[in-house]
C-alpha positions in Angstrom: 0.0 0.0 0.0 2.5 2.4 -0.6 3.5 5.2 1.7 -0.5 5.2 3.4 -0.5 3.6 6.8 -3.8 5.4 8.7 -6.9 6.9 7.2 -9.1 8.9 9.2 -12.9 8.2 8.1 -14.9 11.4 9.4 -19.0 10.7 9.4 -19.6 7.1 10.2 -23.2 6.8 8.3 -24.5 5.2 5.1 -20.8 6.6 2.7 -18.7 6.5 5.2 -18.9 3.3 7.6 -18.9 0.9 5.0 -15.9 2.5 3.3 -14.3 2.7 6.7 -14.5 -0.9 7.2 -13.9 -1.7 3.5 -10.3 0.0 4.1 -9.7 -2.0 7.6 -10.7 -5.5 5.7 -7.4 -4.3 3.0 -5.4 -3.8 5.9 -5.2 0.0 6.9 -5.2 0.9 10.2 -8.9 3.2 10.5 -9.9 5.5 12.7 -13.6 6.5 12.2 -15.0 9.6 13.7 -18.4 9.8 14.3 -20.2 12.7 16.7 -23.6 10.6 17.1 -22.2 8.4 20.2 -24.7 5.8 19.8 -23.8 5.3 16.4 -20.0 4.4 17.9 -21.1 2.8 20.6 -23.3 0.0 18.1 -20.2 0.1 16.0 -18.1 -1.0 18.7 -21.1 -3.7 19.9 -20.3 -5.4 16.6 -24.1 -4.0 15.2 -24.3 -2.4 12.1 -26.5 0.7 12.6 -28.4 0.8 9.7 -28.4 -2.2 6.8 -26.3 -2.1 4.3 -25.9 -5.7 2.5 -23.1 -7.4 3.4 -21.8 -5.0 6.0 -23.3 -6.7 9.4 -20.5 -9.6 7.9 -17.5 -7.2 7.1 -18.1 -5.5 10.5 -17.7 -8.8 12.7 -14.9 -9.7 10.5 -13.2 -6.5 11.1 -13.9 -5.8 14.7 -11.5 -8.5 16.2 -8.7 -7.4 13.7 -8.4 -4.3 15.5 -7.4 -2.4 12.3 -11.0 -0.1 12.9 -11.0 2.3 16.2 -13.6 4.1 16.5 -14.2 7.8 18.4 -16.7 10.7 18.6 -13.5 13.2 18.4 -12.7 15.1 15.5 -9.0 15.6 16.6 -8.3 11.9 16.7 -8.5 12.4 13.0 -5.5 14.3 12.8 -3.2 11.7 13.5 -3.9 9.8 10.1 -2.0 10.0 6.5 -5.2 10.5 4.8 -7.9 12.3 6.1 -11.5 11.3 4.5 -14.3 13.7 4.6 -18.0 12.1 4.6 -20.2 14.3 6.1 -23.7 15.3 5.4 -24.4 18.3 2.9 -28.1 19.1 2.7 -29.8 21.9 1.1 -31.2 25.0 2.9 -34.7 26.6 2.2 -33.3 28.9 -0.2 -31.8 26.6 -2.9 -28.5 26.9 -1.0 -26.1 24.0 0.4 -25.1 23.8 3.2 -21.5 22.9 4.0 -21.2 24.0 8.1 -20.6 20.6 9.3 -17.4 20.2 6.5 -16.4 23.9 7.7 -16.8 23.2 11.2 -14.3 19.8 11.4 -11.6 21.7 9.3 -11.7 24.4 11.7 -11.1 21.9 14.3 -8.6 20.1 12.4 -7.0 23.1 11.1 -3.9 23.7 14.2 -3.9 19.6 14.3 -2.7 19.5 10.6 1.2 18.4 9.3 3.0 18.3 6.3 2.3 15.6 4.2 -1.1 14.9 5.2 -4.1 14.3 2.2 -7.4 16.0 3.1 -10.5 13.9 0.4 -13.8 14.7 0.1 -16.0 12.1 -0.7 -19.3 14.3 0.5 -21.3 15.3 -2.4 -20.4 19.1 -2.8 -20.8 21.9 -5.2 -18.7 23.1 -8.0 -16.1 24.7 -6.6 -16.2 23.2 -2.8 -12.7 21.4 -3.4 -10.8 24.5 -4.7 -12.5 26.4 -1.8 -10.9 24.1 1.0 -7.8 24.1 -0.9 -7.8 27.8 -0.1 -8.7 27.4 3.4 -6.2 25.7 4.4 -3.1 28.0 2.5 -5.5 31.0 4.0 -5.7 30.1 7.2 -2.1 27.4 7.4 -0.3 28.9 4.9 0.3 25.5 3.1 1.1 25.1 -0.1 -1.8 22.6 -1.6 -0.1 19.7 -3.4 3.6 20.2 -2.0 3.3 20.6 2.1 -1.1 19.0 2.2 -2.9 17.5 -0.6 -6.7 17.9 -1.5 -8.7 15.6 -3.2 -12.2 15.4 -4.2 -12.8 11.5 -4.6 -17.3 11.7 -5.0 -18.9 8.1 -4.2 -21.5 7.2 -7.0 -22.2 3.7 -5.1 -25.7 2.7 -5.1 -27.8 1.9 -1.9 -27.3 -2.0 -1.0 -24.4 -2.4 -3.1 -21.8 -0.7 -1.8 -19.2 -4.0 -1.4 -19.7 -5.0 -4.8 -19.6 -1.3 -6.3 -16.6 -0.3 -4.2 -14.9 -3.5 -6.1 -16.3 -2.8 -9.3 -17.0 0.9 -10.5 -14.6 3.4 -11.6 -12.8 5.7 -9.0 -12.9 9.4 -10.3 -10.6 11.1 -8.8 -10.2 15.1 -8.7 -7.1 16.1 -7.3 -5.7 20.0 -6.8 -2.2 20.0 -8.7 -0.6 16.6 -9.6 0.9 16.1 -6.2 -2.8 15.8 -4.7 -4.2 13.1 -7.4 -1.6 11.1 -7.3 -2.0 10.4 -3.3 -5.6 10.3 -3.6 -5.4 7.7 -6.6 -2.5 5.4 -4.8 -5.5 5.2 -1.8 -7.8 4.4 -3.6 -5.8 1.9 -5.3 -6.5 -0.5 -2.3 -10.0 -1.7 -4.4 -8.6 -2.9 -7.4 -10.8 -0.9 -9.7 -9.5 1.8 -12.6 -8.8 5.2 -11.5 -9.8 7.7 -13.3 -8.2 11.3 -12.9 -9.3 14.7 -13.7 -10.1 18.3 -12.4 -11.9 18.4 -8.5 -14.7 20.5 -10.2 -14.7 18.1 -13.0 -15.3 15.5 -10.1 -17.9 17.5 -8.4 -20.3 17.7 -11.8 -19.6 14.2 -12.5 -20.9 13.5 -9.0 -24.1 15.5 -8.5 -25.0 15.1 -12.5 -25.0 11.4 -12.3 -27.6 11.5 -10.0 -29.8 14.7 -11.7 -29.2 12.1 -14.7 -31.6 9.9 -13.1 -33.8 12.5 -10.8 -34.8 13.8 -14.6 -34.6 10.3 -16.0 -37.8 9.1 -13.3 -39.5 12.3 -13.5 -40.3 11.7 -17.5 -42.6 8.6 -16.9 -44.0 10.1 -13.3 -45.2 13.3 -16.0 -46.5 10.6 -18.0 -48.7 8.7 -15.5 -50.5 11.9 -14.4 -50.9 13.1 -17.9 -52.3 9.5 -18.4 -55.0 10.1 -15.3 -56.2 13.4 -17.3 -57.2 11.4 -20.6 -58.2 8.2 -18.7 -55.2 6.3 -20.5 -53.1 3.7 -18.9 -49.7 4.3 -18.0 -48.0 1.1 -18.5 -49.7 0.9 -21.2 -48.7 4.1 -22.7 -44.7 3.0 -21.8 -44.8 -0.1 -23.5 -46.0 1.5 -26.8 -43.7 3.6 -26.7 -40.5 1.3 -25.5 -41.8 -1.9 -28.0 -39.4 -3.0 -30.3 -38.3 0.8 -30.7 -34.5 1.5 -31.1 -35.2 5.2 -29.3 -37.1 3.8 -26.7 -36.2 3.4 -23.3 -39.1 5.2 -20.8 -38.5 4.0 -17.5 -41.4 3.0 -15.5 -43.3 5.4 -12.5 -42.8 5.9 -9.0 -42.5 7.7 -5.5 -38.6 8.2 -7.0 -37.3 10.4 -3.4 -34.1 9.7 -1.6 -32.1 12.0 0.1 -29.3 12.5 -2.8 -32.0 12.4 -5.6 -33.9 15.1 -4.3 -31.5 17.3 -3.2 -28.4 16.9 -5.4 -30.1 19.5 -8.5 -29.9 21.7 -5.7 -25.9 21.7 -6.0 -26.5 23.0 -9.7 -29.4 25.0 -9.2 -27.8 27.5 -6.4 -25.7 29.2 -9.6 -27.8 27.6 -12.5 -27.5 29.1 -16.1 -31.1 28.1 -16.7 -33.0 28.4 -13.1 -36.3 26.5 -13.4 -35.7 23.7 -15.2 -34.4 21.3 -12.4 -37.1 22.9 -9.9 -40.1 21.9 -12.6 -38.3 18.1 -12.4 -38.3 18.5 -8.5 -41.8 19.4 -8.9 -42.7 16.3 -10.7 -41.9 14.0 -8.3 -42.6 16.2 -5.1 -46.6 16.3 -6.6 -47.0 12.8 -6.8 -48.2 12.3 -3.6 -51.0 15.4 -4.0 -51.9 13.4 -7.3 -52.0 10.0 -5.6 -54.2 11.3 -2.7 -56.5 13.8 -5.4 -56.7 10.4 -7.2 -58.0 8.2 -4.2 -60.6 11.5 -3.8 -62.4 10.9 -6.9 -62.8 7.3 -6.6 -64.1 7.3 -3.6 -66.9 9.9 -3.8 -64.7 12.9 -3.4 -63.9 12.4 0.1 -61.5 10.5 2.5 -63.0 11.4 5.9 -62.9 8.4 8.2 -61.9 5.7 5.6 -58.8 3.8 6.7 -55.9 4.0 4.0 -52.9 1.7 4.6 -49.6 2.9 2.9 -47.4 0.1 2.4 -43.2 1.5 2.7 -41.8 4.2 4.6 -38.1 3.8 3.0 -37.3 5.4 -0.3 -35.7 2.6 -1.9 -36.5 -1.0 -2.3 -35.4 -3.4 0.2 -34.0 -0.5 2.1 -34.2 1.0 5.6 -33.8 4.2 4.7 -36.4 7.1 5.3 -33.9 10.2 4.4 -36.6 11.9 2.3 -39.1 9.4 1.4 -42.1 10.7 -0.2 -44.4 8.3 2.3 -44.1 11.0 4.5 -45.3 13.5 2.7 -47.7 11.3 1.1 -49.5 10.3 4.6 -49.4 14.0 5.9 -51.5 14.7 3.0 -54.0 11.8 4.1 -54.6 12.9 7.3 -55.1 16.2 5.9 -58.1 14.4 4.4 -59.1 13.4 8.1 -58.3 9.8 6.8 -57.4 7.0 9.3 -53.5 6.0 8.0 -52.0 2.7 8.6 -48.5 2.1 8.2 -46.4 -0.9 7.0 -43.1 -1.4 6.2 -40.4 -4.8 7.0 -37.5 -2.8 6.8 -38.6 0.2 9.1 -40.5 -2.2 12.2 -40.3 0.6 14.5 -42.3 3.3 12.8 -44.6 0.5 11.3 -47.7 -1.9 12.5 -47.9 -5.4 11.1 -49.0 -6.2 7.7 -51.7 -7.6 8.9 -53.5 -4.4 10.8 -52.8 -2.4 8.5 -54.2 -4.3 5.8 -57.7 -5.3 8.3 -60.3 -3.5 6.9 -58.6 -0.9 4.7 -60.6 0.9 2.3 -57.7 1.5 0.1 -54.5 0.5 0.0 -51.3 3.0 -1.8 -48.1 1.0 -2.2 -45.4 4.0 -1.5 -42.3 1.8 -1.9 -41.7 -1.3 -4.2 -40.7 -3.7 -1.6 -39.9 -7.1 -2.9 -41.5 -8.3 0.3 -45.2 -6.6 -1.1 -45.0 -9.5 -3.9 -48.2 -11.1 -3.7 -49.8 -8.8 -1.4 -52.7 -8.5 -3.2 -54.1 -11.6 -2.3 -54.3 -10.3 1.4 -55.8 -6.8 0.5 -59.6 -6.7 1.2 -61.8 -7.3 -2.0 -63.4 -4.0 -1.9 -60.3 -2.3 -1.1 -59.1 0.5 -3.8 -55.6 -0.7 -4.5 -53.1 2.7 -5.7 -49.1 0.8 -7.0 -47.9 3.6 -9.4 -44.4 1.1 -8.7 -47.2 -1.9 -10.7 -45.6 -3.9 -7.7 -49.5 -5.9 -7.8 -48.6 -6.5 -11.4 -52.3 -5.3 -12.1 -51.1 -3.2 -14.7 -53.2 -0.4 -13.4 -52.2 2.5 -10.7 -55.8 2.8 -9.9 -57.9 -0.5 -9.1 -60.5 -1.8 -6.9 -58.3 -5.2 -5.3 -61.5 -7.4 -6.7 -61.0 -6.4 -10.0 -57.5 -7.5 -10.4 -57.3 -11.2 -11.1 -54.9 -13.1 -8.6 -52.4 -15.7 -9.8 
């Protein structure tokens, strides 16, 4: 492994614990910072805090190595040859990210810094962000970036529930300020085997948050779709295959609550200092009025009112076979229902302690909205009341219809 002994892993959730552990199973010595205690205290249990496949493994196989230490200080950090950055950036109300919690660990980091250290940023950051702690650190140090301390931006593209075979398998982009930088940050990396691919850090930014604007847009086309379906009293699936069969410029994807903490905010990374403000808040709009439609739709099937029926929603998470809530649209979606003065019943295998069973939520519901495409909601239809009103924009029922009353759709 070169010259790279320690790396310092700072934010110990869903980016940074499994890399973390993926760089203790290749033998580095880690030290993982994490402020929320409990999340280092399960760490150190030998639990995974949240589910990540394949993780809850890697973690027990790593713990007795003693390669992974973990800590709730921010100064332990300093100690390590490479210093890894995954903390949270959200988005403020004003179209704006937010980047205090990277500003506030490198101002505690700041007098703990030394010569030859390599500072990477694998949070998902705006254009610019890389070059900007470049110049905090010969501001406020006076260190030459790429000679005395390197900077990196290294983005993780990984997909929920496949982070060890994605780590292993997909291109490392790598966005290094001067040569000196990239060239550390690349012989890091190096450890999973998988081609690096060098370039500019803002290069590496828009790579980053355009990859997943790619799909944000991608999944809004079809949601469009399916509502402009509902005002013509056409069939959505329908629609899609016509358009994808045996076409060479095909390729609609299908509809869905599409959510997710990096979908739904990473256009806000391009939209802060957009050339064409608008056009990634009309796709944001897409998706955030499906709910609204789905609700408006249950309305005026069932005499224009919800008042006292019982609607069960069926996923919390926003992502199949996940237990992640960050941003799901279910939320939104039952607010909206009790807005309606509608009794909502919750299910969902992955989230147990925000849900009920399956089977009270399903008892006596007059309708029943399928939020997330759960491979666990297979088959549910044949335990969803006959005269039940069955909502799956996901087609998860495989009725072929987002709108249908359960006895109506044939059962295999």
């Amino acid at each position: 492994m070169g010259i790279v002994k320690t790396v310092a892993v700072i934010g110990l959730g869903r980016v940074g614990l499994p890399l973390a552990l993926s760089f203790a199973d290749r033998g580095y010595r880690v030290i993982g910072v994490e402020k929320q205690s409990a999340t280092v205290d399960s760490i150190r249990s030998g639990a995974m805090p949240f589910h990540e496949t394949g993780t809850q493994e890697l973690l027990e196989r790593v713990l007795p190595s003693g390669r992974l230490e973990c800590t709730t200080r921010v100064a332990d950090a300093a100690s390590a040859d490479h210093i890894v950055l995954t903390l949270g950036t959200p988005a403020l109300a004003h179209i704006e990210i937010d980047i205090s919690d990277i500003r506030r660990v490198l101002d505690e980091l700041l007098p703990l810094l030394r010569e030859g250290q390599t500072l990477i940023l694998r949070s998902t950051v705006a254009p610019g962000t890389t070059e900007w702690l470049a110049g905090y650190l010969e501001q406020r140090r006076g260190f030459a970036i790429g000679e005395d301390v390197f900077v990196a931006h290294v983005p993780e593209r990984i997909a929920e529930n496949h982070f060890l075979e994605e780590i292993a398998s997909l291109p490392c982009i790598v966005g290094g300020v001067g040569e000196g930088s990239a060239a550390r940050a690349g012989d890091l990396f190096e450890c999973f085997g998988t081609e690096i691919v060098h370039t500019s850090p803002v290069q590496a930014e828009l790579a980053k948050i355009w990859t997943n604007i790619l799909r944000y847009t991608h999944f809004a086309v079809p949601n469009l779709l399916m509502m402009n379906c509902e005002q013509y009293g056409a069939n959505v699936f329908e629609v899609i295959d016509l358009i994808n069969h045996d076409y060479p410029r095909g390729g609609m994807a299908q509809p869905g609550l599409t959510a997710g903490t990096c979908l739904r905010k990473d256009f806000a990374f391009s939209e802060e200092r957009s050339s064409a403000p608008g056009m990634l808040l009309a796709v944001s709009r897409v998706h955030e009025s499906l709910p609204l439609f789905l609700v408006e739709g249950l309305k005026r099937r069932t005499g224009g009112t919800l008042r006292g029926r019982k609607v069960a929603v069926l996923g919390l998470s926003f992502k199949r076979d996940s237990d992640d809530v960050r941003d799901s649209l279910s939320f939104k979606l039952m607010r909206l229902l009790e807005r309606e003065l509608a009794h909502v019943a919750r299910h969902d295998p992955h989230v147990p302690e925000q849900s009920e069973p399956l089977e009270t939520a399903l008892a006596g519901a007059d309708a029943v909205i399928v939020a997330t495409n759960h491979s666990a909601f297979d088959g549910v239809l044949r335990q969803v009341p006959s005269e039940a009103l069955v909502v799956d924009p996901w087609n998860m029922t495989g009725s072929g219809q987002v709108f249908a009353y359960a006895s109506e759709l044939a059962v295999a």
